[in-house]
PyMOL Python script that loads the backbone (N, CA, C, O; Angstrom):
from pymol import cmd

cmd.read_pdbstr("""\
ATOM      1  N   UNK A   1       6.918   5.438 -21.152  1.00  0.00           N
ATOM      2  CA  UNK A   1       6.558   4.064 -20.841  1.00  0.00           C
ATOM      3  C   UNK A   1       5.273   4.069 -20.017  1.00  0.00           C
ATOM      4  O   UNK A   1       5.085   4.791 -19.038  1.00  0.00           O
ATOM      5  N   UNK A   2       4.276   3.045 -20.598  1.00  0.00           N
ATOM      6  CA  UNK A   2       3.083   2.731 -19.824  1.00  0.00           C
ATOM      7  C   UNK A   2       2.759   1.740 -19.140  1.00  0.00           C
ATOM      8  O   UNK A   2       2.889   0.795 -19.919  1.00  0.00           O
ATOM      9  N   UNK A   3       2.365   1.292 -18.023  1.00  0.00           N
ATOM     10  CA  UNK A   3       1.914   0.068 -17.271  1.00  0.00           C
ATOM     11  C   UNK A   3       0.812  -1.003 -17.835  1.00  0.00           C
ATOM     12  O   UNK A   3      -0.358  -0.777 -17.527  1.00  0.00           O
ATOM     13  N   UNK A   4       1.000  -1.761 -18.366  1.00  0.00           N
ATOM     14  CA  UNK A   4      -0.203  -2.516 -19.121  1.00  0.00           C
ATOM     15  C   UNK A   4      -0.687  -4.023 -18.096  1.00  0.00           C
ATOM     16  O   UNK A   4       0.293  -4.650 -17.694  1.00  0.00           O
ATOM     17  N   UNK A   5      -1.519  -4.368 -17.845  1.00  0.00           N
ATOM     18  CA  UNK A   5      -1.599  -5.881 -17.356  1.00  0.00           C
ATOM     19  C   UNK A   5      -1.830  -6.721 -18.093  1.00  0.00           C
ATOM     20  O   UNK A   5      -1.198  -6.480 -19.121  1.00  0.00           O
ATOM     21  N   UNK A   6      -2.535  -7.849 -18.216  1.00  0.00           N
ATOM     22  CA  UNK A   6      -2.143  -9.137 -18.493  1.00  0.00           C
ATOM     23  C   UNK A   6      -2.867  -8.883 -19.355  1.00  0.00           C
ATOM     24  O   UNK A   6      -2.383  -9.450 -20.335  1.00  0.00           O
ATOM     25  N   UNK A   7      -3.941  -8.271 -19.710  1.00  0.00           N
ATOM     26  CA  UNK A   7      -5.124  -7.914 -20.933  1.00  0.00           C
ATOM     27  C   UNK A   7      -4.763  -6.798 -21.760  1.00  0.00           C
ATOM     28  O   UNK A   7      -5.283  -6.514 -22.839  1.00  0.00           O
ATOM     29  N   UNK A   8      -3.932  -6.251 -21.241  1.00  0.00           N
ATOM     30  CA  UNK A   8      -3.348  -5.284 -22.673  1.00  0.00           C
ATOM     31  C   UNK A   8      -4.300  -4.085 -22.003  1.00  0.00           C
ATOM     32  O   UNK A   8      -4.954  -3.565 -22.906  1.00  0.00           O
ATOM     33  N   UNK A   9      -4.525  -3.606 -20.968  1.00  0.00           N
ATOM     34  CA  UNK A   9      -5.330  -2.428 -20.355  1.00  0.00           C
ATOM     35  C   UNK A   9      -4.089  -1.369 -19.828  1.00  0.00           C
ATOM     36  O   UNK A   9      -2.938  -1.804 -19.812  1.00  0.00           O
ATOM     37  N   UNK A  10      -4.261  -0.501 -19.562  1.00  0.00           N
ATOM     38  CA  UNK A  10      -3.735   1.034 -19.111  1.00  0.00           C
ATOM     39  C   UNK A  10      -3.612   0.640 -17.461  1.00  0.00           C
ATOM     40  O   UNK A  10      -4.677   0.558 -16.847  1.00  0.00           O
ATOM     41  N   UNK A  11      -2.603   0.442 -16.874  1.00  0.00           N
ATOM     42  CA  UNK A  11      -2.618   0.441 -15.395  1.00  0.00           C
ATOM     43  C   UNK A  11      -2.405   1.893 -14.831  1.00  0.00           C
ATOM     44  O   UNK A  11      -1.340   2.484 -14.651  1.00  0.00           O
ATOM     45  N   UNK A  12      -3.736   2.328 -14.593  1.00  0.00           N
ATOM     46  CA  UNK A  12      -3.383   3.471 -13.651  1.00  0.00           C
ATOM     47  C   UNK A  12      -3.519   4.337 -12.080  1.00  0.00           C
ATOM     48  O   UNK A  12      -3.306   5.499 -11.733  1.00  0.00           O
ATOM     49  N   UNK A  13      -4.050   2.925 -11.292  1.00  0.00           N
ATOM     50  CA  UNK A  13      -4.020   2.960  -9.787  1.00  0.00           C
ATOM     51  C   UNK A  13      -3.185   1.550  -9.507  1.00  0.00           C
ATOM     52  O   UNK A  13      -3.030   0.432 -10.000  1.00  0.00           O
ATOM     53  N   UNK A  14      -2.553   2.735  -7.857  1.00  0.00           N
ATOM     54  CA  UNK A  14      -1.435   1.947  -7.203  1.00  0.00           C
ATOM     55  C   UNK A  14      -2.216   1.570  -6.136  1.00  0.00           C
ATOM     56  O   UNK A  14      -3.181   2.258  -5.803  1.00  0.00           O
ATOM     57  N   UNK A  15      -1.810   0.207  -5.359  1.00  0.00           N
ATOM     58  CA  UNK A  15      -2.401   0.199  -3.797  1.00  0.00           C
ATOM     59  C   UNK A  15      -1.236  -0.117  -3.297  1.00  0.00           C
ATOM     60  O   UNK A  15      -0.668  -1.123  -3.721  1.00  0.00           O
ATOM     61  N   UNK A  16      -0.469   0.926  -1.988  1.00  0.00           N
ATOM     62  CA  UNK A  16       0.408   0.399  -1.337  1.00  0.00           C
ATOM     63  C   UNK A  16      -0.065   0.333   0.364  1.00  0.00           C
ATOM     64  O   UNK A  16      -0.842   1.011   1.035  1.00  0.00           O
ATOM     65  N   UNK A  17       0.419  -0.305   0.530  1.00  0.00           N
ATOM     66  CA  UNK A  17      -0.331  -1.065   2.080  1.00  0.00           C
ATOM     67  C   UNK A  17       0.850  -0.360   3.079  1.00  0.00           C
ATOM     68  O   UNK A  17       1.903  -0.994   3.136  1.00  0.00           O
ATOM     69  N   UNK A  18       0.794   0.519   3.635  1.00  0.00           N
ATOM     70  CA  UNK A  18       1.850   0.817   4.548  1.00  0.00           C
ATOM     71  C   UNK A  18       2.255   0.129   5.325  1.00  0.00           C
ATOM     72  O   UNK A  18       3.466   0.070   5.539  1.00  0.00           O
ATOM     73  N   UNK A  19       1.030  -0.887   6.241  1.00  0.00           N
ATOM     74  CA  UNK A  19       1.923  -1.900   6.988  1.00  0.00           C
ATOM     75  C   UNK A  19       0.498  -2.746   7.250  1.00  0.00           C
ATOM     76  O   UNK A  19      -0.562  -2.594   6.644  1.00  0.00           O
ATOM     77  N   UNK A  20       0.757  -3.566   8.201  1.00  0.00           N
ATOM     78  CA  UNK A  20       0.207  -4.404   8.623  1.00  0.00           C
ATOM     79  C   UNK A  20      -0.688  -4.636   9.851  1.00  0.00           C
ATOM     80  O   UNK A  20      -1.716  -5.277  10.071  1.00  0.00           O
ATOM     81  N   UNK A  21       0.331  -3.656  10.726  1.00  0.00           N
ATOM     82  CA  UNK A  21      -0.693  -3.496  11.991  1.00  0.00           C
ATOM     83  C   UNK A  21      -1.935  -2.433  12.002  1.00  0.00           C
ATOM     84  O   UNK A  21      -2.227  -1.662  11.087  1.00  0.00           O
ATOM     85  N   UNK A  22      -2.534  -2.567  13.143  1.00  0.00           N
ATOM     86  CA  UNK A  22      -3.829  -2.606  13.345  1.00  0.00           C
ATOM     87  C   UNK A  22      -4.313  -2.425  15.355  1.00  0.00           C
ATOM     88  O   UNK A  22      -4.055  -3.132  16.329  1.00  0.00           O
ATOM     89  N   UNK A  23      -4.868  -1.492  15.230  1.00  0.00           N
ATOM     90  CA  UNK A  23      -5.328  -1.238  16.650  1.00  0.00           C
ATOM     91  C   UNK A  23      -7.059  -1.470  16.813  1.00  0.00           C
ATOM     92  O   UNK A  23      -7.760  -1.235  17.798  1.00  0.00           O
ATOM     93  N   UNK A  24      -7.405  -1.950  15.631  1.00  0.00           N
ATOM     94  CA  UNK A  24      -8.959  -1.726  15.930  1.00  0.00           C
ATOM     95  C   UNK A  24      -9.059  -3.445  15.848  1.00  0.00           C
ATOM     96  O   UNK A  24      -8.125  -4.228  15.675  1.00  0.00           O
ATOM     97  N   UNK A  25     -10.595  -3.771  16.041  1.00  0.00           N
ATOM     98  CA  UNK A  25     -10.888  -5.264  15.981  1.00  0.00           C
ATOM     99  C   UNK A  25     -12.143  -5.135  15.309  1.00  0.00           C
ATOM    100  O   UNK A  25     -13.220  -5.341  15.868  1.00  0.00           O
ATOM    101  N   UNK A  26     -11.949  -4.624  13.505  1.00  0.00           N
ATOM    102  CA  UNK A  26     -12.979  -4.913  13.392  1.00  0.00           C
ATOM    103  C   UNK A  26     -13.339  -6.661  12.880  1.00  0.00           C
ATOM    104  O   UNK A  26     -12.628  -7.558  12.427  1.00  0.00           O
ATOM    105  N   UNK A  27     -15.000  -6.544  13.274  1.00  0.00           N
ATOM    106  CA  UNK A  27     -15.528  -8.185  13.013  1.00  0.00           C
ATOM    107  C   UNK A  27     -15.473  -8.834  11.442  1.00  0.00           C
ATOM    108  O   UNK A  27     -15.630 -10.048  11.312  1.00  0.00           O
ATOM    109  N   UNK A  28     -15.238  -7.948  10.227  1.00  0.00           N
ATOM    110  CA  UNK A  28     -14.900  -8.034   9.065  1.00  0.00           C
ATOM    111  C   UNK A  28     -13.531  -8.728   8.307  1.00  0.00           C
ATOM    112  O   UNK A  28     -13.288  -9.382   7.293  1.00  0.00           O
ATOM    113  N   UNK A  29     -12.787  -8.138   9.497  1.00  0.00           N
ATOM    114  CA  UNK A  29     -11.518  -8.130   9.065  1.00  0.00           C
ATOM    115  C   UNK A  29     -10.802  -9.551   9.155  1.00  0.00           C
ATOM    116  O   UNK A  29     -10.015  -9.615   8.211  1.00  0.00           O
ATOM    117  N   UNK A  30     -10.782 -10.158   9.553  1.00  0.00           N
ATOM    118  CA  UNK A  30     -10.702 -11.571  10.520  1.00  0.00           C
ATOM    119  C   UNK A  30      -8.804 -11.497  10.751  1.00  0.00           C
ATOM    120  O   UNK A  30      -8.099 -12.501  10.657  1.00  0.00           O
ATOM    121  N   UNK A  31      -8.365 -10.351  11.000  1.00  0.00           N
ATOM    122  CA  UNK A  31      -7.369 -10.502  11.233  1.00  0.00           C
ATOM    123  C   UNK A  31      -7.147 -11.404  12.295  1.00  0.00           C
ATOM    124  O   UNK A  31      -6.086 -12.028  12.284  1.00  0.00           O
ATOM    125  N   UNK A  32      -7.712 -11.533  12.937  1.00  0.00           N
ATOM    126  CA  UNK A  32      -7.282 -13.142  14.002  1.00  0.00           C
ATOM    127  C   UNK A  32      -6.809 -14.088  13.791  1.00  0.00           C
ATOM    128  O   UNK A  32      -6.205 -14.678  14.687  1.00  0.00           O
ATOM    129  N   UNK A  33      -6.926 -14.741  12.163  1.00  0.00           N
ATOM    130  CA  UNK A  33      -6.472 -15.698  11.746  1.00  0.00           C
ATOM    131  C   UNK A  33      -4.990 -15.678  10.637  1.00  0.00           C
ATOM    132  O   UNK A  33      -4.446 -16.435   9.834  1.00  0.00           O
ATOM    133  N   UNK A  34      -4.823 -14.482  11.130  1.00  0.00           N
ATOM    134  CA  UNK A  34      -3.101 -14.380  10.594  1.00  0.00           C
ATOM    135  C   UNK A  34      -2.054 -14.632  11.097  1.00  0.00           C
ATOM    136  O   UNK A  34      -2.181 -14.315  12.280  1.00  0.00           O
ATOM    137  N   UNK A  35      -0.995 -15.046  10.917  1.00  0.00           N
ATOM    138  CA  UNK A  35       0.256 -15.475  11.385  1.00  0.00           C
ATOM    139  C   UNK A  35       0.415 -14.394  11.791  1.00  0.00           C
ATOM    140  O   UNK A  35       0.026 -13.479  11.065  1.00  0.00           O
ATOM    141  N   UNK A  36       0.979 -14.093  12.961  1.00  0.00           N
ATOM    142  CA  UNK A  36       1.517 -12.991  13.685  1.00  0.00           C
ATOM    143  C   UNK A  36       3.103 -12.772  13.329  1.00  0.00           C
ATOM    144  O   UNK A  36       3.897 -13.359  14.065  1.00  0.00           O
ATOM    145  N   UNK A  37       3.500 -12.169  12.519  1.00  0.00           N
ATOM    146  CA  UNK A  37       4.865 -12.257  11.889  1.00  0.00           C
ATOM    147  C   UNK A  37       5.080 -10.958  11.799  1.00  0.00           C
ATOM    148  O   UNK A  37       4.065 -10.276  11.659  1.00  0.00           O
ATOM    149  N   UNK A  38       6.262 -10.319  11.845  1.00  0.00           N
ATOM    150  CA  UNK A  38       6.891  -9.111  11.247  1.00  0.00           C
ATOM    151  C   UNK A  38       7.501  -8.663  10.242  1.00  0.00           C
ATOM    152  O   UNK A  38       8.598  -9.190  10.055  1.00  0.00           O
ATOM    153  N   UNK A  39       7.001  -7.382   9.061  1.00  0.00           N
ATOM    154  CA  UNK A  39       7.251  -7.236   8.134  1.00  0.00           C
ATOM    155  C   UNK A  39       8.371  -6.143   7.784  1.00  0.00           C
ATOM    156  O   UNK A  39       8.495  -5.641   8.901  1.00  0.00           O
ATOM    157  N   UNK A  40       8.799  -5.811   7.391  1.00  0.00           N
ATOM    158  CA  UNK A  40       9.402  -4.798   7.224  1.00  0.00           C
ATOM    159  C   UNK A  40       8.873  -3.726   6.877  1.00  0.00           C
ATOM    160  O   UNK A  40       8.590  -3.776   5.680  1.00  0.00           O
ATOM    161  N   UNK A  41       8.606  -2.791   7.338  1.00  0.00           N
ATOM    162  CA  UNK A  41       7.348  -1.613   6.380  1.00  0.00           C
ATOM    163  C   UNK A  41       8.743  -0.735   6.014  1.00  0.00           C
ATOM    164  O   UNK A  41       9.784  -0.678   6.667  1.00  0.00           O
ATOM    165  N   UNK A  42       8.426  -0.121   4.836  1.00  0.00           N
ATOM    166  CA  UNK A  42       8.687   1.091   3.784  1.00  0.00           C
ATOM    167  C   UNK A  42       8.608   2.104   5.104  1.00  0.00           C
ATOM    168  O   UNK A  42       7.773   2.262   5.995  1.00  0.00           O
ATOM    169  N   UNK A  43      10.311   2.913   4.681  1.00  0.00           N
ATOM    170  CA  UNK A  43      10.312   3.879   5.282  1.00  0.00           C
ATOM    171  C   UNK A  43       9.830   5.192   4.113  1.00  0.00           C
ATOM    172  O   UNK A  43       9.891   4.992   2.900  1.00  0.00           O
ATOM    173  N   UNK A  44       9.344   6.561   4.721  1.00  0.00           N
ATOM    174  CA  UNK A  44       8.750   7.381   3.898  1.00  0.00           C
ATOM    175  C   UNK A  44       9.142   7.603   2.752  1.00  0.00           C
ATOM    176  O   UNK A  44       8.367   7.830   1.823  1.00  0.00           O
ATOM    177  N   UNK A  45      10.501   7.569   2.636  1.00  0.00           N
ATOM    178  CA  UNK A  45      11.753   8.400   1.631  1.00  0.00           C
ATOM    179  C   UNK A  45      11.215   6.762   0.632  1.00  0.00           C
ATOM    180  O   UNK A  45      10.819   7.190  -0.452  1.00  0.00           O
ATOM    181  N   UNK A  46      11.091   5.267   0.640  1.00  0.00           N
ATOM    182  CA  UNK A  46      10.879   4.535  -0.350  1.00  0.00           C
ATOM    183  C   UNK A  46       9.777   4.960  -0.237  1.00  0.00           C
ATOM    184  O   UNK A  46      10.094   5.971  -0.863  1.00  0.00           O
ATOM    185  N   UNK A  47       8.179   5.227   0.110  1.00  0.00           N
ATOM    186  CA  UNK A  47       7.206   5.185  -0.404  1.00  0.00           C
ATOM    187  C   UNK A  47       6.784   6.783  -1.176  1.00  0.00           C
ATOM    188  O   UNK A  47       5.775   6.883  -1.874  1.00  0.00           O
ATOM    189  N   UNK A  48       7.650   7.870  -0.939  1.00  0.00           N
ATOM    190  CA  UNK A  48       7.656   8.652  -2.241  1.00  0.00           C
ATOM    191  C   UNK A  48       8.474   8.758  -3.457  1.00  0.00           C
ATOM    192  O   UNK A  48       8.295   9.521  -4.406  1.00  0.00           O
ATOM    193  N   UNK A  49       9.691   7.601  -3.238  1.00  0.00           N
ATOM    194  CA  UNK A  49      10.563   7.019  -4.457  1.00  0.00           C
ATOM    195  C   UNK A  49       9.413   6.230  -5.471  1.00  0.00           C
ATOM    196  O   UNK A  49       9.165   6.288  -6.675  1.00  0.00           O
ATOM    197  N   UNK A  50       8.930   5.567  -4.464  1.00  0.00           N
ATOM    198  CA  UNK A  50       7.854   4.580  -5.571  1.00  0.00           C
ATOM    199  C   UNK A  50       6.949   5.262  -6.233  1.00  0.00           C
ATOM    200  O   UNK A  50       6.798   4.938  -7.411  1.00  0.00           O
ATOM    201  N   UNK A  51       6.116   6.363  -5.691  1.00  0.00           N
ATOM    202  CA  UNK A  51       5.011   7.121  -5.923  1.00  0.00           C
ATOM    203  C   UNK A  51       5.492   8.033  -6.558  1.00  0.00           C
ATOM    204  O   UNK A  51       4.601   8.689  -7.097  1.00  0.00           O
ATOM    205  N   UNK A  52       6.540   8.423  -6.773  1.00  0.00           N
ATOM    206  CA  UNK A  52       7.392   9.661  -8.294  1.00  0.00           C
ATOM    207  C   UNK A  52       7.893   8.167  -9.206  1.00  0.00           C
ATOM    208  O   UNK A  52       7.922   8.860 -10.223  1.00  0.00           O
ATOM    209  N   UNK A  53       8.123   7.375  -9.499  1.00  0.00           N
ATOM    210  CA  UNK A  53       8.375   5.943 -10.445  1.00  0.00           C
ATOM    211  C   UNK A  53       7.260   5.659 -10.919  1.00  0.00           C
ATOM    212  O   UNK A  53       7.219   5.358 -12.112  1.00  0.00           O
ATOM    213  N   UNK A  54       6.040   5.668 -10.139  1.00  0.00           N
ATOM    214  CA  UNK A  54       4.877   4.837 -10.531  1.00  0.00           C
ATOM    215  C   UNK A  54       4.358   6.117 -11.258  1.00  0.00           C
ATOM    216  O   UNK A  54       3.992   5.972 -12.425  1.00  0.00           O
ATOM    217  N   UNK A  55       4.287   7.362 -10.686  1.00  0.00           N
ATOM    218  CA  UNK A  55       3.774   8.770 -11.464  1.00  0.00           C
ATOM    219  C   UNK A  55       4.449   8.568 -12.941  1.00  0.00           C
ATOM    220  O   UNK A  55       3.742   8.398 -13.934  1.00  0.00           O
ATOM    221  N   UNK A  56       5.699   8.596 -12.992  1.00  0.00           N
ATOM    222  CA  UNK A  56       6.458   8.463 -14.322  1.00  0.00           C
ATOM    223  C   UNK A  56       5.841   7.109 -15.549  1.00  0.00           C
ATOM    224  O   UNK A  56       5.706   7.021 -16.769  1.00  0.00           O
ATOM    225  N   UNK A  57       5.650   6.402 -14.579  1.00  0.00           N
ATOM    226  CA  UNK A  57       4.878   5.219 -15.459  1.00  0.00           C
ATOM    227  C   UNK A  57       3.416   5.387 -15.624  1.00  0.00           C
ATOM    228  O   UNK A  57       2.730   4.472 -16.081  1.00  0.00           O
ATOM    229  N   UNK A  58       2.883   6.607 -15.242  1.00  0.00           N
ATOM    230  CA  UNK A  58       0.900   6.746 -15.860  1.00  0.00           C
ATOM    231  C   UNK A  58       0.625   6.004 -15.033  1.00  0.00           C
ATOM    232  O   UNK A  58      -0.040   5.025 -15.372  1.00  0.00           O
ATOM    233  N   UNK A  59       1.028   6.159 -13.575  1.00  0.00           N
ATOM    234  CA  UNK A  59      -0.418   5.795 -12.698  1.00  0.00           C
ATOM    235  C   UNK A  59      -0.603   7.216 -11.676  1.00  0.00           C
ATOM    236  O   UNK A  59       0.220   7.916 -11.088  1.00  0.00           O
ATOM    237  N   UNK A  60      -2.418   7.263 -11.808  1.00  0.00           N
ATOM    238  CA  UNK A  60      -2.513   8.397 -11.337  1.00  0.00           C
ATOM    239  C   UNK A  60      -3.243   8.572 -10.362  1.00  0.00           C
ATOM    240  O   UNK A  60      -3.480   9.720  -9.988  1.00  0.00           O
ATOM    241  N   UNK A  61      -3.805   7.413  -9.679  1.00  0.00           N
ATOM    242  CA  UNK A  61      -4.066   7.620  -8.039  1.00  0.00           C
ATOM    243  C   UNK A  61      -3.469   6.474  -7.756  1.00  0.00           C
ATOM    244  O   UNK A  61      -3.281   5.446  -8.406  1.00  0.00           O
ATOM    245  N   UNK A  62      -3.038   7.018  -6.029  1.00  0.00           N
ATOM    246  CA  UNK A  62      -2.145   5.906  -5.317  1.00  0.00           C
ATOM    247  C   UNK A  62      -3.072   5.868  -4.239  1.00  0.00           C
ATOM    248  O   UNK A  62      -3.362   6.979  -3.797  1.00  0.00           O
ATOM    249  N   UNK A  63      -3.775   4.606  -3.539  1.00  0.00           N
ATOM    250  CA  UNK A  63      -4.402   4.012  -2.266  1.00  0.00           C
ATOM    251  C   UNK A  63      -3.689   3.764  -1.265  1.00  0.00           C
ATOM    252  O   UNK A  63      -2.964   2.799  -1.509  1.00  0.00           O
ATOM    253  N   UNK A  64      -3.569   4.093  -0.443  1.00  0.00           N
ATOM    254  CA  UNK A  64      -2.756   3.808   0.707  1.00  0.00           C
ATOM    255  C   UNK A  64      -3.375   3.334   1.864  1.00  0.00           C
ATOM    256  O   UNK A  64      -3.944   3.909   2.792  1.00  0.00           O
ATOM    257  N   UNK A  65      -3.105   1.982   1.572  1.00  0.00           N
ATOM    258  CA  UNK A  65      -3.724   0.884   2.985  1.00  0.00           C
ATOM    259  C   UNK A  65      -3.095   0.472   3.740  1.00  0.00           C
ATOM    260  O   UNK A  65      -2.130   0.989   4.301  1.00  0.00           O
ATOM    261  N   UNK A  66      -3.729  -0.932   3.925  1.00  0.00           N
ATOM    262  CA  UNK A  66      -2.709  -1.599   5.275  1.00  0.00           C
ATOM    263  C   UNK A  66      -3.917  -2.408   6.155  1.00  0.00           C
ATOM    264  O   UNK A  66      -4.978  -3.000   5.954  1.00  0.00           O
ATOM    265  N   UNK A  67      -3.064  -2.041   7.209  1.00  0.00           N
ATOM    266  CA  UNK A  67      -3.757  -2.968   8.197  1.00  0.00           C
ATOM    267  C   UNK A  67      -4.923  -1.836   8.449  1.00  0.00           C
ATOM    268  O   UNK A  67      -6.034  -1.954   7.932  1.00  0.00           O
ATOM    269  N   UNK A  68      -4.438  -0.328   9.595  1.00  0.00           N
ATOM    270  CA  UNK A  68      -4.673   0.689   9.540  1.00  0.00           C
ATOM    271  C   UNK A  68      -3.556   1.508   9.461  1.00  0.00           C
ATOM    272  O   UNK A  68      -2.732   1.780  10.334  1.00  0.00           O
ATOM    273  N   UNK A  69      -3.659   1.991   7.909  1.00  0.00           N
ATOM    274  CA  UNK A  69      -2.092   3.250   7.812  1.00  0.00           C
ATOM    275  C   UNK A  69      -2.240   4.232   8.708  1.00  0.00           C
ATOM    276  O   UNK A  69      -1.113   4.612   9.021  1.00  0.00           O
ATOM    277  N   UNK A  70      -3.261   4.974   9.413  1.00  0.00           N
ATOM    278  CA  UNK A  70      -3.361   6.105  10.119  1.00  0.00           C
ATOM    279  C   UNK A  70      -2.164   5.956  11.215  1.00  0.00           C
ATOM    280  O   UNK A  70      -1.526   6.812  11.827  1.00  0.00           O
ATOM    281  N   UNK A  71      -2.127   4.955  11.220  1.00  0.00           N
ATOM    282  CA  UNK A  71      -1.286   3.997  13.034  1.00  0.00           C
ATOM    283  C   UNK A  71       0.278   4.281  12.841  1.00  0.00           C
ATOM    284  O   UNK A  71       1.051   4.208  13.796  1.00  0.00           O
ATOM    285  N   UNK A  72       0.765   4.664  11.336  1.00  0.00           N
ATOM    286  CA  UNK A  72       2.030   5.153  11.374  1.00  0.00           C
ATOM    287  C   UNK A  72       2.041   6.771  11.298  1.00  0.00           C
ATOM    288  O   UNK A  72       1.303   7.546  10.690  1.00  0.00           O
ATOM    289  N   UNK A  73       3.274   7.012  12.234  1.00  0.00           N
ATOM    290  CA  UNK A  73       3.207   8.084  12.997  1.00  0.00           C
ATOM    291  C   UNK A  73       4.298   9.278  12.195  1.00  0.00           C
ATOM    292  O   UNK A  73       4.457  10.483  12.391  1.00  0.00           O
ATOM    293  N   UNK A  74       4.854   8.428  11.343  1.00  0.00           N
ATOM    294  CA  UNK A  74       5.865   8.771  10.133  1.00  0.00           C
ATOM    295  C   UNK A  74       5.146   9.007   8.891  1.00  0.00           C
ATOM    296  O   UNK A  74       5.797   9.179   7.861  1.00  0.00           O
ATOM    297  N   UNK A  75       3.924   9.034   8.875  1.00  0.00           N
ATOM    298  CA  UNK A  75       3.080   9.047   7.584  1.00  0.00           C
ATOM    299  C   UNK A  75       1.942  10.219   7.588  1.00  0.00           C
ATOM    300  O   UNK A  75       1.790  11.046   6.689  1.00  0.00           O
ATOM    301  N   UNK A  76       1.120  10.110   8.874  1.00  0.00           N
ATOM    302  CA  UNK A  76       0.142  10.336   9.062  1.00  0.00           C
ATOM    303  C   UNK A  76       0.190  12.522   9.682  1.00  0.00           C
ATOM    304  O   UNK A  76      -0.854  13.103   9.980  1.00  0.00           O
TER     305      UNK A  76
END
""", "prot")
cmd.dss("prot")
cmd.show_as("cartoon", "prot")
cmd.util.cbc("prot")
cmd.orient("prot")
């Protein structure tokens, strides 16, 4: 099985956002204007469940973002 989108193309990069927070202020980012809310972030064991699922489905680089992912201490 292959990942296709809405155009009938080959999906083969993932972006998963590890979380949300953030220790830096950059002027780009405008995180200032976000609801300050809490998310649940993916513990490690789901974000290499997803990344062996998504491998199985032909995607072959995974991005790993966020707010700043470096900031989890379980990841990094």
């Amino acid at each position: 099985m292959v990942l296709v989108d809405r155009f009938g193309r080959k999906v083969t990069n993932l972006r998963i956002s590890l979380t949300e927070r953030c220790n830096y202020r950059c002027f780009f980012c405008h995180g200032e204007g976000q609801i300050n809310f809490k998310r649940r972030e993916m513990n490690p064991e789901e974000i290499e469940r997803l990344v062996r699922i998504a491998s199985s489905l032909g995607i072959k680089k995974v991005k790993l973002t966020g707010g700043e992912p470096t900031i989890r201490d379980d990841i990094v």
